[in-house]
N, CA, C and O atoms as a MOPAC input file, in Angstrom:
PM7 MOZYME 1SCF
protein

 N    -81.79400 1    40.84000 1    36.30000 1
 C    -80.39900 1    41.04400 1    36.65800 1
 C    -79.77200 1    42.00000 1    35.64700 1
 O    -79.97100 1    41.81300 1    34.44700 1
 N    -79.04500 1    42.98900 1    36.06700 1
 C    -78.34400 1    43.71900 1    35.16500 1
 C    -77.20600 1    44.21500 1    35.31500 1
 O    -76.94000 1    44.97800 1    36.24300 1
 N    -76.14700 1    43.75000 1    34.17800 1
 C    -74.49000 1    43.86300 1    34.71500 1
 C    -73.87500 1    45.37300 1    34.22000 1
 O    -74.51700 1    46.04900 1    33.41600 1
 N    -72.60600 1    45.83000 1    34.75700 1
 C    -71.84100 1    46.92300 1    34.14900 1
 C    -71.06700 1    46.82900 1    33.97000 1
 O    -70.47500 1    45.90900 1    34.53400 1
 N    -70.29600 1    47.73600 1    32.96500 1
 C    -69.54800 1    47.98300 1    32.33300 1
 C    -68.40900 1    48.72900 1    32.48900 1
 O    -68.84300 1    49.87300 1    32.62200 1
 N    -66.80500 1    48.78900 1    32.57500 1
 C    -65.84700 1    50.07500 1    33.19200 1
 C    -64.47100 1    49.93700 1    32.09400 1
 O    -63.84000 1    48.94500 1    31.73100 1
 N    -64.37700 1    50.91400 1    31.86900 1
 C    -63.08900 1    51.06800 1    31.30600 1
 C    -61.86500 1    50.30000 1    32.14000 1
 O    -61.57500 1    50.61400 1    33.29400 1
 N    -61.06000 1    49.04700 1    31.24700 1
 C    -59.93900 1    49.16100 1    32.61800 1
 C    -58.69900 1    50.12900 1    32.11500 1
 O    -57.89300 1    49.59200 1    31.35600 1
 N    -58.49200 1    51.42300 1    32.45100 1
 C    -57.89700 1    52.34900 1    32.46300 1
 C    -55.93200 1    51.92200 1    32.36900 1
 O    -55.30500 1    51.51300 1    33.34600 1
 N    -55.39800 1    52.12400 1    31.16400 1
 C    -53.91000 1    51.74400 1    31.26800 1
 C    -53.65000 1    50.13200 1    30.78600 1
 O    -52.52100 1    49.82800 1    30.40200 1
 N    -54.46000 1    49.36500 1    30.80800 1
 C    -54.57700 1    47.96700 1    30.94800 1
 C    -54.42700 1    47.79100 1    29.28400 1
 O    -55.11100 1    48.50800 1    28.55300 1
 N    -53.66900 1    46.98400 1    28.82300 1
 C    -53.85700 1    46.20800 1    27.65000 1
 C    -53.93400 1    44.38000 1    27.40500 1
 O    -53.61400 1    43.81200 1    26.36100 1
 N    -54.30800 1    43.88600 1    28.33300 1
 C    -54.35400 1    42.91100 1    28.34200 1
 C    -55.45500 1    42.38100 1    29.63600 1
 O    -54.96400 1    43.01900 1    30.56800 1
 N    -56.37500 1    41.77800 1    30.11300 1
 C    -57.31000 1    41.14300 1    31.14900 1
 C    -56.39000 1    40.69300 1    32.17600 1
 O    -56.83800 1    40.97900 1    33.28600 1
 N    -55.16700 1    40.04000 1    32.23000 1
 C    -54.42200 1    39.55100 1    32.67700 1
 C    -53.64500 1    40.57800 1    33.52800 1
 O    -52.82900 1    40.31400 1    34.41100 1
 N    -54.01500 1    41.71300 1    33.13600 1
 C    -53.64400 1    43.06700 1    33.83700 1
 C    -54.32200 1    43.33900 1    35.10300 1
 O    -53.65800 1    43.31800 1    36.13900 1
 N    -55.30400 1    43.53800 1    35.12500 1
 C    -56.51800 1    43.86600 1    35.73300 1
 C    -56.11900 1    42.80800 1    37.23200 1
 O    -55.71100 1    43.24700 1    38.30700 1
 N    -56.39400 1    41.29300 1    36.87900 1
 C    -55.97800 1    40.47300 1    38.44700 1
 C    -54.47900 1    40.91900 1    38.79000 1
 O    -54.11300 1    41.31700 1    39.89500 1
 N    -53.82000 1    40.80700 1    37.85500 1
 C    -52.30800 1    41.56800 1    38.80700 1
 C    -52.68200 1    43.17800 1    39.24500 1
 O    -52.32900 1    43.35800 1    40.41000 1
 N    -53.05500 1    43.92000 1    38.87700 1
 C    -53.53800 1    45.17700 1    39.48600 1
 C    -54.15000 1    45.01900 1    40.96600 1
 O    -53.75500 1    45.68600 1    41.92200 1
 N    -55.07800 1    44.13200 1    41.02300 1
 C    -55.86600 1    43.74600 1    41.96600 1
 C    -55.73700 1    42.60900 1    43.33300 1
 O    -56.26500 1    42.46900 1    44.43600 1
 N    -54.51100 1    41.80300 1    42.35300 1
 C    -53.78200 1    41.19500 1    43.66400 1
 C    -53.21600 1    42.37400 1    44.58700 1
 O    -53.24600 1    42.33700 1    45.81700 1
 N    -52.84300 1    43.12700 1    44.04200 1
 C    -52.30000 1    44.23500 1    45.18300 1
 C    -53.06000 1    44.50900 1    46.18400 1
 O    -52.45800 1    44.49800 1    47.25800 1
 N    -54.31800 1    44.78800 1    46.24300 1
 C    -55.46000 1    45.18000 1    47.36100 1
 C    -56.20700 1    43.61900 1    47.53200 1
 O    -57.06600 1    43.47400 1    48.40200 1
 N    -55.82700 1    42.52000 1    46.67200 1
 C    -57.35600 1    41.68200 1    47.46100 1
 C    -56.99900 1    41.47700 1    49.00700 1
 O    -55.96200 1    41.56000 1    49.66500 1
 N    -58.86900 1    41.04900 1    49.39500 1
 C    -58.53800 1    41.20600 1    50.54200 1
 C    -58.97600 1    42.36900 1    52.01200 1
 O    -59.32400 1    42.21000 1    53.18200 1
 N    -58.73400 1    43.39700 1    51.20100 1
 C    -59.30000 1    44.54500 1    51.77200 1
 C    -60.78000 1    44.82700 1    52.22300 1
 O    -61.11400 1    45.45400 1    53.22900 1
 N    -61.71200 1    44.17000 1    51.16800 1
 C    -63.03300 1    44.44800 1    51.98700 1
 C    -63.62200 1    43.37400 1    52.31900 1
 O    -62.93900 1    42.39400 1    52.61500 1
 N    -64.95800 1    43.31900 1    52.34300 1
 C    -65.47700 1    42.10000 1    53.56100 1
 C    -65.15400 1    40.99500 1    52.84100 1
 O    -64.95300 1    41.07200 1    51.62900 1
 N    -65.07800 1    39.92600 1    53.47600 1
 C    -64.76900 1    38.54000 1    52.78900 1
 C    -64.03900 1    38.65300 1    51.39500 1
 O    -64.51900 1    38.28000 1    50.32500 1
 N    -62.61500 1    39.31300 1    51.60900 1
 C    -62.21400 1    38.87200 1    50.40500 1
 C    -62.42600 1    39.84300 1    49.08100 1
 O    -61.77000 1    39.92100 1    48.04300 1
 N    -63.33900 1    40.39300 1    49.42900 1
 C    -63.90400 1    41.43400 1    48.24000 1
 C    -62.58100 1    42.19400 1    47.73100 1
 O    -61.59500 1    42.28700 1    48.46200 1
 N    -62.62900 1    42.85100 1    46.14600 1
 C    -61.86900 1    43.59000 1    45.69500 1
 C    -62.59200 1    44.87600 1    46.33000 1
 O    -63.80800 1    44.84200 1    46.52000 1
 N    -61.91000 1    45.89400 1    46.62400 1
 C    -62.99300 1    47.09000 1    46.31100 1
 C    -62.24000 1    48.10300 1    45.28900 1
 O    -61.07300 1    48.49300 1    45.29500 1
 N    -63.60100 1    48.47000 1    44.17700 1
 C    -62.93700 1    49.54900 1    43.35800 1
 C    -64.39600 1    51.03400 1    43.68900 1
 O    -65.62000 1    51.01000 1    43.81700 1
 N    -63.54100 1    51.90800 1    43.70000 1
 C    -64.41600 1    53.21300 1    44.20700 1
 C    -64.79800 1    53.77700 1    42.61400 1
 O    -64.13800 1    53.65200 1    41.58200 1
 N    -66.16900 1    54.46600 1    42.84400 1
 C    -66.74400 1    55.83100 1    41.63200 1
 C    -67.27000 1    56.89600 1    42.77200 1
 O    -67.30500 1    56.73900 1    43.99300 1
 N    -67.58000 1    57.77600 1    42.15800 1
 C    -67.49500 1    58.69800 1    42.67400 1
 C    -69.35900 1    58.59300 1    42.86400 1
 O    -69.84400 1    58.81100 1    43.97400 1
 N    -70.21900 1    58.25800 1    41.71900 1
 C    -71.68500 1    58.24400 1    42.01700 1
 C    -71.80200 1    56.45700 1    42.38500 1
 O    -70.88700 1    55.64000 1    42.27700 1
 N    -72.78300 1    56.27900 1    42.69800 1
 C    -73.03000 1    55.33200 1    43.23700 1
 C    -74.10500 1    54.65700 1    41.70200 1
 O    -74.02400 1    55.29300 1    40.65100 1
 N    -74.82900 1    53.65800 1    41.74900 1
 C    -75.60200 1    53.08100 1    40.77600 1
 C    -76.77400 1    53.51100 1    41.07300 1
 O    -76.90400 1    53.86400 1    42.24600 1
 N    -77.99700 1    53.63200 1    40.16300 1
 C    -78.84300 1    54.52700 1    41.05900 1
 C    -79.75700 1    52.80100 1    40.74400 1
 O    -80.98500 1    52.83300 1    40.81200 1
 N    -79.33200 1    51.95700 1    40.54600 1
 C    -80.05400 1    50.39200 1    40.07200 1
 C    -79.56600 1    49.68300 1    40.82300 1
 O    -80.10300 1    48.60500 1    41.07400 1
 N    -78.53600 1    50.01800 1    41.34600 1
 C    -77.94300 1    48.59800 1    41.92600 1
 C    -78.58200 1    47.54800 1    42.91600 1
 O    -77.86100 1    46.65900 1    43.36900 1
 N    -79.96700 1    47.63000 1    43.27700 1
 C    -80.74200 1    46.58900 1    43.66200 1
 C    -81.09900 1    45.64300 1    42.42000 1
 O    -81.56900 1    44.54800 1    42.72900 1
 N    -80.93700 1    45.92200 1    41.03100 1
 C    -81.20400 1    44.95800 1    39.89000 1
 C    -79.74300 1    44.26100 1    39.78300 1
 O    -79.68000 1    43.16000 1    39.23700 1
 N    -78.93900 1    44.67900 1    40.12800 1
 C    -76.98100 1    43.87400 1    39.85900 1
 C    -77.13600 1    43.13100 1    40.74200 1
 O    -75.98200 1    42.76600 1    40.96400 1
 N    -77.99600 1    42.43900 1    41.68800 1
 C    -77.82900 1    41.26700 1    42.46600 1
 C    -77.62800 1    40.15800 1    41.42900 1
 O    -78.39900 1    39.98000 1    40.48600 1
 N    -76.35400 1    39.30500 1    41.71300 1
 C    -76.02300 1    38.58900 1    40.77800 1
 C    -75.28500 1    38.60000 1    39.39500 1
 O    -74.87600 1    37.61400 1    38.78200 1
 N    -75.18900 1    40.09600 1    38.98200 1
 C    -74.54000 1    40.62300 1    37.82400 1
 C    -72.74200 1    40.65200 1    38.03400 1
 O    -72.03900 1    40.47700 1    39.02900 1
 N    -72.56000 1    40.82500 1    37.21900 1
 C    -71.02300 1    40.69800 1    36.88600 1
 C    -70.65700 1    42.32500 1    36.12200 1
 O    -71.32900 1    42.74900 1    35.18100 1
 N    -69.27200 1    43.23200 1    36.84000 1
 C    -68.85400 1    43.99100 1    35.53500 1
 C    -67.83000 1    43.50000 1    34.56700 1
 O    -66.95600 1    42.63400 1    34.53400 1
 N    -68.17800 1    44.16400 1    34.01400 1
 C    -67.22300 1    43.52700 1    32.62600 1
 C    -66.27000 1    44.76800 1    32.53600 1
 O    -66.55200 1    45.89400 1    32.94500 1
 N    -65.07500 1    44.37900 1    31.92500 1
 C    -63.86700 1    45.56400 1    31.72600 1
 C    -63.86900 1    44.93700 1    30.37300 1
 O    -63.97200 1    43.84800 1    29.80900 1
 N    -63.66500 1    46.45400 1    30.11700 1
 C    -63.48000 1    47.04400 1    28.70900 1
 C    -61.80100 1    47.45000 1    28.62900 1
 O    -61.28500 1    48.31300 1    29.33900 1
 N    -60.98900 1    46.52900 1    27.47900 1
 C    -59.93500 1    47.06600 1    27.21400 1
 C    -59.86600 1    46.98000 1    25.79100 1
 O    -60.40100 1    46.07900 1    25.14500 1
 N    -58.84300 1    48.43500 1    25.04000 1
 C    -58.74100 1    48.66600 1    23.63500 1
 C    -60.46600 1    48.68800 1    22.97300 1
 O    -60.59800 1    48.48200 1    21.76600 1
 N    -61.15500 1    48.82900 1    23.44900 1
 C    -62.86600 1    49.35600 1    23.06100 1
 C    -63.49500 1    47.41600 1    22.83900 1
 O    -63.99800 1    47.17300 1    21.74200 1
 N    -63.44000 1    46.60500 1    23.54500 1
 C    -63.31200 1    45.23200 1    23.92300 1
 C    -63.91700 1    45.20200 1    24.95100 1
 O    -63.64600 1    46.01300 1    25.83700 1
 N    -64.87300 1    44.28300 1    25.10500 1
 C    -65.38500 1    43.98000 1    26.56000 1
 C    -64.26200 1    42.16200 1    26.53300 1
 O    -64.49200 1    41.21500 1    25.78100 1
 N    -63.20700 1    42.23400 1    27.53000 1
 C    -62.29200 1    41.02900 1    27.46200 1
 C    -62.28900 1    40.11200 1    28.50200 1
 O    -61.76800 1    38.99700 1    28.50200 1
 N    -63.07800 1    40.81100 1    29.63400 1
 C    -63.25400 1    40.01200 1    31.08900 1
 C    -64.33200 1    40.22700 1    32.21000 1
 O    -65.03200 1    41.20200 1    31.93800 1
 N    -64.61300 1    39.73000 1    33.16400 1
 C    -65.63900 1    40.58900 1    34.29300 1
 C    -65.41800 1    39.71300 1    35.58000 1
 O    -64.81900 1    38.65100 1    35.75200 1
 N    -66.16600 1    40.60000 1    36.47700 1
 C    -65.74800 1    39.96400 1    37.80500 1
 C    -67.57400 1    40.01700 1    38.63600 1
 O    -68.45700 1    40.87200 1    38.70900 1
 N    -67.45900 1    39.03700 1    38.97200 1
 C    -69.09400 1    38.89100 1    39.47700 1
 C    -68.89900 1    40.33400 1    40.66000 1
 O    -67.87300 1    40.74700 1    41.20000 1
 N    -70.12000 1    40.76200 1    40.74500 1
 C    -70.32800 1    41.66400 1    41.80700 1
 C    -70.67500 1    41.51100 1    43.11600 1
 O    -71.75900 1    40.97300 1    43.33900 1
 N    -69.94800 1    41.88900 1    44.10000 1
 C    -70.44500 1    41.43600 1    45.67700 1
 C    -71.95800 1    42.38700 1    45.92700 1
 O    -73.07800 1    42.03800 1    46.30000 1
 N    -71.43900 1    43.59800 1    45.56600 1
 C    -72.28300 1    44.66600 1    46.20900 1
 C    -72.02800 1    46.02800 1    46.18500 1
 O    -71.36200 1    46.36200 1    45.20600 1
 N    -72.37900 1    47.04400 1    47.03900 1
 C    -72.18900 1    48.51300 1    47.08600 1
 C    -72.41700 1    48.88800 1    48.55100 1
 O    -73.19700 1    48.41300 1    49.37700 1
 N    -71.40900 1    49.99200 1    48.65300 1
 C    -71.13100 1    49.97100 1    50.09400 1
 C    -70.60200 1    51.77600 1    49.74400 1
 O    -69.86900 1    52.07300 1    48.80200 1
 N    -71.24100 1    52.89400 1    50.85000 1
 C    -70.90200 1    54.19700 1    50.82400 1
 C    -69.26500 1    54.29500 1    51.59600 1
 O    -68.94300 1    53.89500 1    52.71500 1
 N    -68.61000 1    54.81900 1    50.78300 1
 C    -67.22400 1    55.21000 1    51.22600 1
 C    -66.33100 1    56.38500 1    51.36100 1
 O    -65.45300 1    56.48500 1    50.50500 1
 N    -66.40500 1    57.38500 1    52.38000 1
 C    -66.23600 1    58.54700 1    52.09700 1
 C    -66.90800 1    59.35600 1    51.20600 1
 O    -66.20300 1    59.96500 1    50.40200 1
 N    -67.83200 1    59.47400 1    51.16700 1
 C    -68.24000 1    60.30900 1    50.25900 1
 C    -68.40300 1    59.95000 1    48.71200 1
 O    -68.80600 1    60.76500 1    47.88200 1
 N    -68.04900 1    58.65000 1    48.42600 1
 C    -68.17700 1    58.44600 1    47.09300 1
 C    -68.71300 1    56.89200 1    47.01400 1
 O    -69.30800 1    56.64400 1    48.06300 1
 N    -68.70300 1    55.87800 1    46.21600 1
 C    -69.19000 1    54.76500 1    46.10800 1
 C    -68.40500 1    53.44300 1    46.19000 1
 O    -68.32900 1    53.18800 1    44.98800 1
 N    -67.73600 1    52.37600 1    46.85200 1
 C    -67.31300 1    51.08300 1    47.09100 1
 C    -67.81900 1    49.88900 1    46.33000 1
 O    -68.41700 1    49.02500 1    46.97200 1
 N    -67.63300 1    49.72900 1    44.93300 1
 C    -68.22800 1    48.37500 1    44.16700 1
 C    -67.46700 1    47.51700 1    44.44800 1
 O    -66.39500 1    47.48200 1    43.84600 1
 N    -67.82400 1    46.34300 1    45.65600 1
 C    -67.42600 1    45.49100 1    45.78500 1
 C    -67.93900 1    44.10700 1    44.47900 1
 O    -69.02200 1    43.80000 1    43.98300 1
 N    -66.14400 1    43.43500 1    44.28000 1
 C    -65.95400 1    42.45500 1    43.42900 1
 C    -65.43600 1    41.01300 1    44.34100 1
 O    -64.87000 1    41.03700 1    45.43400 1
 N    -65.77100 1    39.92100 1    43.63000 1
 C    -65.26300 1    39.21000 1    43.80800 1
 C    -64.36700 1    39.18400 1    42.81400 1
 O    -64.34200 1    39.65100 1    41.67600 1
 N    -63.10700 1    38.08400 1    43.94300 1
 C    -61.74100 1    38.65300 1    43.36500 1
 C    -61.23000 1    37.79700 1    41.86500 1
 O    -60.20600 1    38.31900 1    41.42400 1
 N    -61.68700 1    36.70500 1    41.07700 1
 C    -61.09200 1    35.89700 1    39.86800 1
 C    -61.79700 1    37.01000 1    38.92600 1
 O    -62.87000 1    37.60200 1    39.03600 1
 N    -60.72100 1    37.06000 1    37.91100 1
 C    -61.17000 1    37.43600 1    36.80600 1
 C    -61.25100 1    37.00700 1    35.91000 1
 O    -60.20200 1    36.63200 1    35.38700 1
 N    -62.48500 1    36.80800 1    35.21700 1
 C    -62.73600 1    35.43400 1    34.19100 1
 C    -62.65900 1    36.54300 1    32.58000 1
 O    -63.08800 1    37.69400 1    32.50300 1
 N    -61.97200 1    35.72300 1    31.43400 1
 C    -61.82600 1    36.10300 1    30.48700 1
 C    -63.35700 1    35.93900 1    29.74800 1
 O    -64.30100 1    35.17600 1    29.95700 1
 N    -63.23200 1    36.52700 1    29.23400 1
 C    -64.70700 1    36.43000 1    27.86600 1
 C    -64.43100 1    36.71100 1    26.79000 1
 O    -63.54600 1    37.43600 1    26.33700 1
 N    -65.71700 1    35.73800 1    26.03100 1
 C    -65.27500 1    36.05400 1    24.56000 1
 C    -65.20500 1    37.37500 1    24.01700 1
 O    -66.35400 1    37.81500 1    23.99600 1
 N    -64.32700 1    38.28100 1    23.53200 1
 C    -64.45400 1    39.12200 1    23.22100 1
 C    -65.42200 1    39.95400 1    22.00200 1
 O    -65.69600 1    39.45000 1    20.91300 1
 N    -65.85600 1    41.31800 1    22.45200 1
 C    -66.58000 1    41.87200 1    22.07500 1
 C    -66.71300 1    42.97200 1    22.27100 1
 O    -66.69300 1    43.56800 1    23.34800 1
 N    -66.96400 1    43.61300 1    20.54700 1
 C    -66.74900 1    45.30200 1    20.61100 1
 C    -67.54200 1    46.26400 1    21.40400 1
 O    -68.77300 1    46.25400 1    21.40200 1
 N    -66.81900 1    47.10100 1    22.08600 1
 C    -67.84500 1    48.50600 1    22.79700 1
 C    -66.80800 1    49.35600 1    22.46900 1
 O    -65.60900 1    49.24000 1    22.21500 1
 N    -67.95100 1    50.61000 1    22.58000 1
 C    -67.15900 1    52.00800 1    22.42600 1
 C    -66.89800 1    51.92700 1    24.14900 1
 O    -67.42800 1    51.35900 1    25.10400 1
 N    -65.83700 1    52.78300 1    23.93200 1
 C    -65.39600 1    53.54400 1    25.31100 1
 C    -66.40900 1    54.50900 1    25.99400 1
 O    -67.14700 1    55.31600 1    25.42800 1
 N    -66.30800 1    54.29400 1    27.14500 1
 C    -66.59400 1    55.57400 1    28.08700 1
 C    -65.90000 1    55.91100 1    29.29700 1
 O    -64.82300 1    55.52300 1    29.75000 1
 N    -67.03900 1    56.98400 1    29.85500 1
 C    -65.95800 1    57.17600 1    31.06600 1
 C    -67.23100 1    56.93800 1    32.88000 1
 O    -68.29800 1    57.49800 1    33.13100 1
 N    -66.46500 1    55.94200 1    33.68900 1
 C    -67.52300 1    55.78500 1    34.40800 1
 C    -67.40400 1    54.40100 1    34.10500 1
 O    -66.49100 1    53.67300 1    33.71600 1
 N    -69.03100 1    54.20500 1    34.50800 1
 C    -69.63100 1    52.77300 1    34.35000 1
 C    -70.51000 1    52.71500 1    33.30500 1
 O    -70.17000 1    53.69400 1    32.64100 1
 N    -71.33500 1    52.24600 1    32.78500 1
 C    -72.60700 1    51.92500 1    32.09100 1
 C    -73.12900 1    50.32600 1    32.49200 1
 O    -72.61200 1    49.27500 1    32.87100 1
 N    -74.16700 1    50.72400 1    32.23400 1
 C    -75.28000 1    49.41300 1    32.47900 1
 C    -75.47600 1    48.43900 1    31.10700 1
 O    -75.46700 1    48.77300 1    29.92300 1
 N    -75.62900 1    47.30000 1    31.63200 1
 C    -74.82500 1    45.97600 1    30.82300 1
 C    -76.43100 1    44.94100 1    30.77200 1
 O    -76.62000 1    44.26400 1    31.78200 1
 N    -77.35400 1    44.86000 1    29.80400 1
 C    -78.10300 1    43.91200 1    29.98100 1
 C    -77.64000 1    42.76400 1    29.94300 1
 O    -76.50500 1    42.59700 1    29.49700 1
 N    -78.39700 1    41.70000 1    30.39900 1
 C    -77.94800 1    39.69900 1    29.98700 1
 C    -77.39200 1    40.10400 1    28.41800 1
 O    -76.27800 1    40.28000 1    27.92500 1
 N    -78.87100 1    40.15500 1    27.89200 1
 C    -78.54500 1    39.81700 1    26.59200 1
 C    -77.07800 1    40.46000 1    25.90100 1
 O    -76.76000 1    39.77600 1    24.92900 1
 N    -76.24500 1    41.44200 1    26.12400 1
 C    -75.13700 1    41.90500 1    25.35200 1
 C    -74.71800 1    41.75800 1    25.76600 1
 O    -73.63100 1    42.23100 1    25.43300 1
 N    -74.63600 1    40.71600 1    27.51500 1
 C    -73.33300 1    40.49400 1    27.94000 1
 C    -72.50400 1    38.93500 1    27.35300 1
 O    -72.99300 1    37.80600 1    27.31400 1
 N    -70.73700 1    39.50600 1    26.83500 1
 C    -70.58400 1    37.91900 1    26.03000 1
 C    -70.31300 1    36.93200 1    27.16500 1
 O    -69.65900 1    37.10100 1    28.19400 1
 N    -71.00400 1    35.81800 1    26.70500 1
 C    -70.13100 1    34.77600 1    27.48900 1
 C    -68.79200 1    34.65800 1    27.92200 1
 O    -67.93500 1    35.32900 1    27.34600 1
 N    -68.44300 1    33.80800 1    28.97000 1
 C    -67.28800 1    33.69900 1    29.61000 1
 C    -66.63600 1    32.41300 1    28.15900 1
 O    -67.16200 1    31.40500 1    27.68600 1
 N    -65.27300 1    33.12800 1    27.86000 1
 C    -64.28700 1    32.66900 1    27.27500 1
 C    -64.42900 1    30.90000 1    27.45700 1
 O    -64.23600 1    30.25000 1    26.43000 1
 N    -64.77000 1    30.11500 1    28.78100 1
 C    -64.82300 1    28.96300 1    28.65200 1
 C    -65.94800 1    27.99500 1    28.10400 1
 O    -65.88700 1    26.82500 1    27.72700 1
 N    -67.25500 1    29.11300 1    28.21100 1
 C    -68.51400 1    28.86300 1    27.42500 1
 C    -68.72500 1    29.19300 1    25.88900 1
 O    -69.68200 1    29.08200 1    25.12300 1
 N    -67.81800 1    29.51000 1    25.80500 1
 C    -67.31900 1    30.25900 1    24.18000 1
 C    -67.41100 1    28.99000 1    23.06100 1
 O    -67.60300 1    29.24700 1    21.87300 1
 N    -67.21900 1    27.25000 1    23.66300 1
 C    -67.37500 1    26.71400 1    22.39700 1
 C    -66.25100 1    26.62100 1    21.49400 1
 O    -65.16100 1    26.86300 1    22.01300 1
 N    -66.25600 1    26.33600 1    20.30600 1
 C    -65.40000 1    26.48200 1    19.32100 1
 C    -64.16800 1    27.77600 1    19.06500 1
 O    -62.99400 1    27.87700 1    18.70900 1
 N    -65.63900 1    28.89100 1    19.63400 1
 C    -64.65700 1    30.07800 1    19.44300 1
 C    -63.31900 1    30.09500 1    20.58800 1
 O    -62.31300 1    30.75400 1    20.32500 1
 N    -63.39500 1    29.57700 1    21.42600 1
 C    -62.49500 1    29.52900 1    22.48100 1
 C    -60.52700 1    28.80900 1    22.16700 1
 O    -59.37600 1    29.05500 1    22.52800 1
 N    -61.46200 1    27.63700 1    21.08000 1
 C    -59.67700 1    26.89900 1    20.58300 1
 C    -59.42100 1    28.00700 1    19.67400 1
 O    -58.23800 1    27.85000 1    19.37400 1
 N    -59.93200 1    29.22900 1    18.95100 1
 C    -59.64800 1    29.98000 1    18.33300 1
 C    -57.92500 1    30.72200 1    18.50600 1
 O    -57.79400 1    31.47300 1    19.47200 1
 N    -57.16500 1    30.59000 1    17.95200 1
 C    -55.73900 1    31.34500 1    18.27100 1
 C    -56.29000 1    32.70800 1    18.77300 1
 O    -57.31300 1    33.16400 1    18.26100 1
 N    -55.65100 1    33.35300 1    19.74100 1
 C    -56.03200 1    34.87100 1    20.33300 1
 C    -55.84400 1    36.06500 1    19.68300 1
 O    -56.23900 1    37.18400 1    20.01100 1
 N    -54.84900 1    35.52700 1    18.20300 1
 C    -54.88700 1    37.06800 1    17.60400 1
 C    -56.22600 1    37.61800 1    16.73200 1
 O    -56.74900 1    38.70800 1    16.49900 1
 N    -56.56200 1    35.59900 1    16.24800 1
 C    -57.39100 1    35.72800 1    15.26500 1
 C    -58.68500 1    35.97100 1    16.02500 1
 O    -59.45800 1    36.71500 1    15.42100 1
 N    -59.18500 1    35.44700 1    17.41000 1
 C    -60.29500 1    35.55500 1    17.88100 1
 C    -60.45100 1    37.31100 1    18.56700 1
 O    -61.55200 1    37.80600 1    18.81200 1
 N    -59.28600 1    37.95800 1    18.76100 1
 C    -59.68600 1    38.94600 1    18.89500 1
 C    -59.80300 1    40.16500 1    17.76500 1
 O    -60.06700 1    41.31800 1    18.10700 1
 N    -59.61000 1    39.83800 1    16.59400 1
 C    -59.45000 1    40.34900 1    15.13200 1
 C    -61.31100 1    39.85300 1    15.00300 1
 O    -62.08800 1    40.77300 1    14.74900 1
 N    -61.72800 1    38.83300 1    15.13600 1
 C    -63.37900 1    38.47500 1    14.75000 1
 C    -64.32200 1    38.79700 1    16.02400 1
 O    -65.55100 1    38.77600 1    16.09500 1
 N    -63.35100 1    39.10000 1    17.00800 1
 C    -64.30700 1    39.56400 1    18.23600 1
 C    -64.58600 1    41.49500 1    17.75600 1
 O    -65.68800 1    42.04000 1    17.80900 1
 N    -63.29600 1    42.18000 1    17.32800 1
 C    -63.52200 1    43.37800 1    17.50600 1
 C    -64.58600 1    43.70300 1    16.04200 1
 O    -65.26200 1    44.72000 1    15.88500 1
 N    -64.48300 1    42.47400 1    15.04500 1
 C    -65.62500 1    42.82300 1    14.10100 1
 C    -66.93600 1    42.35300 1    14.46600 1
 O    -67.74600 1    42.12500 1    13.56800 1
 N    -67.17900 1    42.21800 1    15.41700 1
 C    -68.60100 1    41.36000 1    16.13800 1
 C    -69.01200 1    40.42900 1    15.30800 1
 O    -70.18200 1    40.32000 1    14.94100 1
 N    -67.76900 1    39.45300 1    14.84100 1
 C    -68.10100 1    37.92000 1    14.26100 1
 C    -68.30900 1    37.17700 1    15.26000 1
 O    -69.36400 1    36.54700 1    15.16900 1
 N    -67.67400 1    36.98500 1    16.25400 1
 C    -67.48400 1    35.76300 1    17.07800 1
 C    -68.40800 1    36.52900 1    18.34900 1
 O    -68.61200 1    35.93500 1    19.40800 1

């Protein structure tokens, strides 16, 4: 299984991203979010089951399991399912696009987080962006 990775563009907070997205859920099959790229994945038979993760302030802070891929005009349809689950945070550089996300560097979901989770949010994201936590 192998997950990706996307800038969420403008966003400073995860909590951004589902209000962005309440606006369109709905739109594709069952419920799906759809967000468009312009290339398609040239793997995406290995993302069965993968999740992308959004990247905000150079932070991987949340992800949304993946439905699938679907051709759309001329460019690519990554269907999401629509909750967006927080995660423990963790540093990435920026890019532009997507990138490919193994298991292993992907962080756990914020509720599997453990200890680090009762962590206050300024301090857990201060030890997330030093890749303590």
């Amino acid at each position: 299984m192998l997950h990706m990775s996307r800038v969420a563009f403008g966003c400073t907070e995860w909590t951004e991203i589902a209000e962005r997205q309440a606006q369109f859920a709905g739109r594709g099959p069952d419920g799906a979010v759809i967000l468009t790229t312009r290339n398609g994945p040239t793997r995406a038979a290995e993302m069965a089951g993968g999740s992308l993760f959004w990247i905000i302030k150079h932070r991987i802070v949340a992800r949304q399991a993946l439905v699938g891929f679907r051709p759309l005009d001329g460019a690519t349809a990554i269907l999401l399912h629509p909750p967006v689950i927080p995660t423990l945070a963790s540093a990435r550089r920026s890019h532009q696009g997507w990138r490919y996300l193994t298991p292993e560097d992907a962080p756990p979901d914020l509720a599997d987080a453990g200890d680090a989770a009762a962590l206050p949010p300024e301090l857990a994201a201060k030890l997330g962006a030093l890749d303590l936590i």
